[in-house]
C-alpha positions as CSV (number, residue, x, y, z in Angstrom):
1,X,-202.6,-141.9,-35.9
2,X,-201.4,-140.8,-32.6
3,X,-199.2,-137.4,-32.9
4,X,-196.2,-137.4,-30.6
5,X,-194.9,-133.9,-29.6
6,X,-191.1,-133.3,-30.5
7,X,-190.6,-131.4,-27.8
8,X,-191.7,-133.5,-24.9
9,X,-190.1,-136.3,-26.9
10,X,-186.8,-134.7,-26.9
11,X,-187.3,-133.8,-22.9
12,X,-187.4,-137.3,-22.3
13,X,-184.5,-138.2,-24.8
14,X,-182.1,-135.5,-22.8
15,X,-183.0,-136.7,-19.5
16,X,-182.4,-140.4,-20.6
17,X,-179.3,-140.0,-22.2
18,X,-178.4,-137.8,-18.7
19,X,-178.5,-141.1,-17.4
20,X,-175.9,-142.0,-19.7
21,X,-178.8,-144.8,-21.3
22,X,-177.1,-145.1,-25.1
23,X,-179.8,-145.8,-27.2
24,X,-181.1,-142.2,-25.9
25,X,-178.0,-140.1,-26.9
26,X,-178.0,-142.3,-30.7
27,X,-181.4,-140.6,-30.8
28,X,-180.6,-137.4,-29.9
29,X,-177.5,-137.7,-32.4
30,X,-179.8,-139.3,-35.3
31,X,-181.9,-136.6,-34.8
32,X,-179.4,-133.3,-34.6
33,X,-176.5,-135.1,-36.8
34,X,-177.9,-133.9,-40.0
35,X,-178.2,-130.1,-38.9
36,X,-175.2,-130.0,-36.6
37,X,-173.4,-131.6,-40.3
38,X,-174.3,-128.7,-42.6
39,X,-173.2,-125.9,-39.4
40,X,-169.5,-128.0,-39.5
41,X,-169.8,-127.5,-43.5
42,X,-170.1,-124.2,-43.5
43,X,-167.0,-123.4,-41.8
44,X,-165.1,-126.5,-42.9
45,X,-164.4,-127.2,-46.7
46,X,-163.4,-130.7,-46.7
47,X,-166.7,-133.1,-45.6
48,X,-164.8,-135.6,-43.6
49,X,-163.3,-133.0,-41.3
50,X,-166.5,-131.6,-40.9
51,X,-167.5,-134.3,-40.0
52,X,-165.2,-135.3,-37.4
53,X,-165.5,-131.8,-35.5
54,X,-169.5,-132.8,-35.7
55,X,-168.5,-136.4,-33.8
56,X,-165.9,-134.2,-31.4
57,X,-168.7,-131.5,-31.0
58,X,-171.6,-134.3,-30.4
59,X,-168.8,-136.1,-27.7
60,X,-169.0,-132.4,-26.0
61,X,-172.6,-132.2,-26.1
62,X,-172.9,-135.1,-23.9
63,X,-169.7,-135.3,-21.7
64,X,-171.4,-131.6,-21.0
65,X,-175.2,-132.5,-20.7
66,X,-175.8,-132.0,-17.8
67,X,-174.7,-128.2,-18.3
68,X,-177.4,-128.0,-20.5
69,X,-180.6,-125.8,-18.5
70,X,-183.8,-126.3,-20.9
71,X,-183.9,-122.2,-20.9
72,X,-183.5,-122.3,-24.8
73,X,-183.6,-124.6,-27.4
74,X,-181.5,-127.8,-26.8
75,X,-181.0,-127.4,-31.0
76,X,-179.2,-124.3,-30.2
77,X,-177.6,-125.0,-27.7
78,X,-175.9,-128.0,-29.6
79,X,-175.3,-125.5,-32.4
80,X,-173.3,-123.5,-30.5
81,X,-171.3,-126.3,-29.3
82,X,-170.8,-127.2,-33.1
83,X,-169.7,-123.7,-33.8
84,X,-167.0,-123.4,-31.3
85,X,-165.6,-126.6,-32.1
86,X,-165.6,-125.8,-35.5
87,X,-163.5,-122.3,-35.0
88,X,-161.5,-124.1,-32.3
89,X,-160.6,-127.0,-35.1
90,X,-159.5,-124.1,-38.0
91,X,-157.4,-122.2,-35.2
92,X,-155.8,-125.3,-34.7
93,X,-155.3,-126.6,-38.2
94,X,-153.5,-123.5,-39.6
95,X,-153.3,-120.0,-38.1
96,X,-156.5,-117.8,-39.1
97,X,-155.4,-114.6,-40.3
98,X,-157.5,-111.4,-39.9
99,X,-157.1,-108.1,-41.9
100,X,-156.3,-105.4,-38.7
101,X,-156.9,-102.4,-41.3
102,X,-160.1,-100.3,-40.1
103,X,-162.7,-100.5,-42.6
104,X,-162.4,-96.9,-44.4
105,X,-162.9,-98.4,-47.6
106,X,-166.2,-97.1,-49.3
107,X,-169.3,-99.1,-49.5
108,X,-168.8,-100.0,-52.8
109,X,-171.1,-103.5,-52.1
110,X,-174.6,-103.7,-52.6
111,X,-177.6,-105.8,-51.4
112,X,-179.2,-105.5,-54.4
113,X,-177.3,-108.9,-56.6
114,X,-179.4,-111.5,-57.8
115,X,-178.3,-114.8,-59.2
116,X,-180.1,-118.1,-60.0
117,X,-176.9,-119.8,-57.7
118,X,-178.4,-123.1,-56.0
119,X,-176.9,-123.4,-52.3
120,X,-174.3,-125.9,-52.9
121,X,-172.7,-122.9,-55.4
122,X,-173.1,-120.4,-52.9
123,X,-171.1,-122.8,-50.6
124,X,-168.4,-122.9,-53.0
125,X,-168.4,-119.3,-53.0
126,X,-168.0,-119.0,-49.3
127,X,-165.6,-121.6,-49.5
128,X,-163.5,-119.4,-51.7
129,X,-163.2,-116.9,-48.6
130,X,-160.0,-116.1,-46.7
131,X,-160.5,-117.9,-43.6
132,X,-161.1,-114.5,-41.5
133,X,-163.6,-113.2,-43.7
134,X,-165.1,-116.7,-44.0
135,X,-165.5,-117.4,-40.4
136,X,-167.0,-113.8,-40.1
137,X,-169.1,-113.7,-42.7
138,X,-171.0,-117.2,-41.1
139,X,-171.2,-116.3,-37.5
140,X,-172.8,-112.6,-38.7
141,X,-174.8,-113.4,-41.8
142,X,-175.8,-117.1,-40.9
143,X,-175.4,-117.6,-37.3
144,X,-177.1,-114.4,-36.4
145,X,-173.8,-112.9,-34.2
146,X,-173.6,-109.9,-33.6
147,X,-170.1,-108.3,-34.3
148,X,-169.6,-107.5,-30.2
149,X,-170.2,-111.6,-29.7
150,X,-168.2,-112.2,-32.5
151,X,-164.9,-110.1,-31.6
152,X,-165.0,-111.7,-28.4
153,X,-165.5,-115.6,-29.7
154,X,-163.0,-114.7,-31.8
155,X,-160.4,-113.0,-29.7
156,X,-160.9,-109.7,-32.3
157,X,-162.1,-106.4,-32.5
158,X,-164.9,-105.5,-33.1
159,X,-163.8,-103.0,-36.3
160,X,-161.9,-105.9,-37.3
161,X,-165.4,-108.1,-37.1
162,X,-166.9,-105.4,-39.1
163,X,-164.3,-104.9,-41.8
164,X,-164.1,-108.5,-41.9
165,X,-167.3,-108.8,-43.0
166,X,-167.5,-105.8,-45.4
167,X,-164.1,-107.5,-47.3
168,X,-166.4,-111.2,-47.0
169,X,-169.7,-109.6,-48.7
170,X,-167.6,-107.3,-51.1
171,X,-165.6,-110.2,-52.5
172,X,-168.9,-112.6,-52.0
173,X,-170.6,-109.6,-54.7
174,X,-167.2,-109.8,-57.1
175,X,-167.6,-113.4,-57.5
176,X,-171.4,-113.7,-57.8
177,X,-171.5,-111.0,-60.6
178,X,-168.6,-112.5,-62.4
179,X,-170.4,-116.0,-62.5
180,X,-173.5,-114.1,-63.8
181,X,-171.2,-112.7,-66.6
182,X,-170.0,-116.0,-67.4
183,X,-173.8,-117.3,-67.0
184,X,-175.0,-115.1,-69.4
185,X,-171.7,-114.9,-71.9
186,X,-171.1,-111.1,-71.4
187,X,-167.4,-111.6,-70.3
């Protein structure tokens, strides 16, 4: 069996589909779509909608290729595509409010929950979110922002980034130990 590096295999992909050749870009797509998918998901409730700020985000990705300089991952760099379009599509749909009050509140959150929640219920969860605290919660506790990259992406400060997330992870706890409670018939 011959082993084909992904890497190399990917170079060649990106420089075909550079040359705007069509079965190259379905490949990069087939092989991103899936990942690129699950990132739309996470910011977008409704599946279909995700999906079409995937297809928008993918259209970006290679209207914008040849932007792309093989310094990092071509994965990431996709992602962040996907993540822009993604907060550029929920700005657009209906105005994302976020909570201006400094966070003064005491850490009443902890770290320390466990559940037995698969991912798909942890979705839900996050999908529960104000939008604000939803979209901060992903790009700090997911994407790996930190809150100065964040408050500028997202046109905030970066107490309000903070608080954000605080008022995301504190109502994130609420929820997680009242479904425990129900889990376990203590309520």
């Amino acid at each position: 069996m011959k082993v084909i590096q992904l890497h190399n295999n990917e170079q060649n992909l990106i420089k075909r589909a550079l040359k705007n050749k069509r079965n190259a870009q379905q490949a990069l797509f087939d092989l991103h779509a899936p990942k690129m998918l699950s990132v739309c998901r996470y910011y977008i409730k409704d599946v279909h909608q995700a999906e079409e700020v995937m297809l928008n985000g993918f259209l970006k990705v290679f209207t914008h290729l040849k932007s792309y300089k093989a310094a990092g991952s071509f994965e990431g760099w996709v992602r962040r595509i996907m993540v822009r379009e993604a907060i550029s599509f929920l700005r657009k749909q209906k105005h994302v409010e976020f909570s201006m009050e400094d966070m003064s509140l005491p850490n009443t959150y902890s770290d320390n929950i466990t559940s037995n929640m698969n991912v798909a219920e942890i979705q839900q969860l996050i999908d529960q979110l104000p939008e604000g605290y939803k979209m901060v919660f992903i790009l700090y506790a997911i994407e790996g922002y930190k809150h100065n990259e964040i408050a500028t992406m997202l046109q905030i400060t970066e107490g309000t980034s903070k608080s954000q997330l605080f008022k995301a992870r504190q109502m994130l706890q609420q929820q997680i130990i009242k479904q425990n409670k129900i889990e376990n018939g203590t309520t």
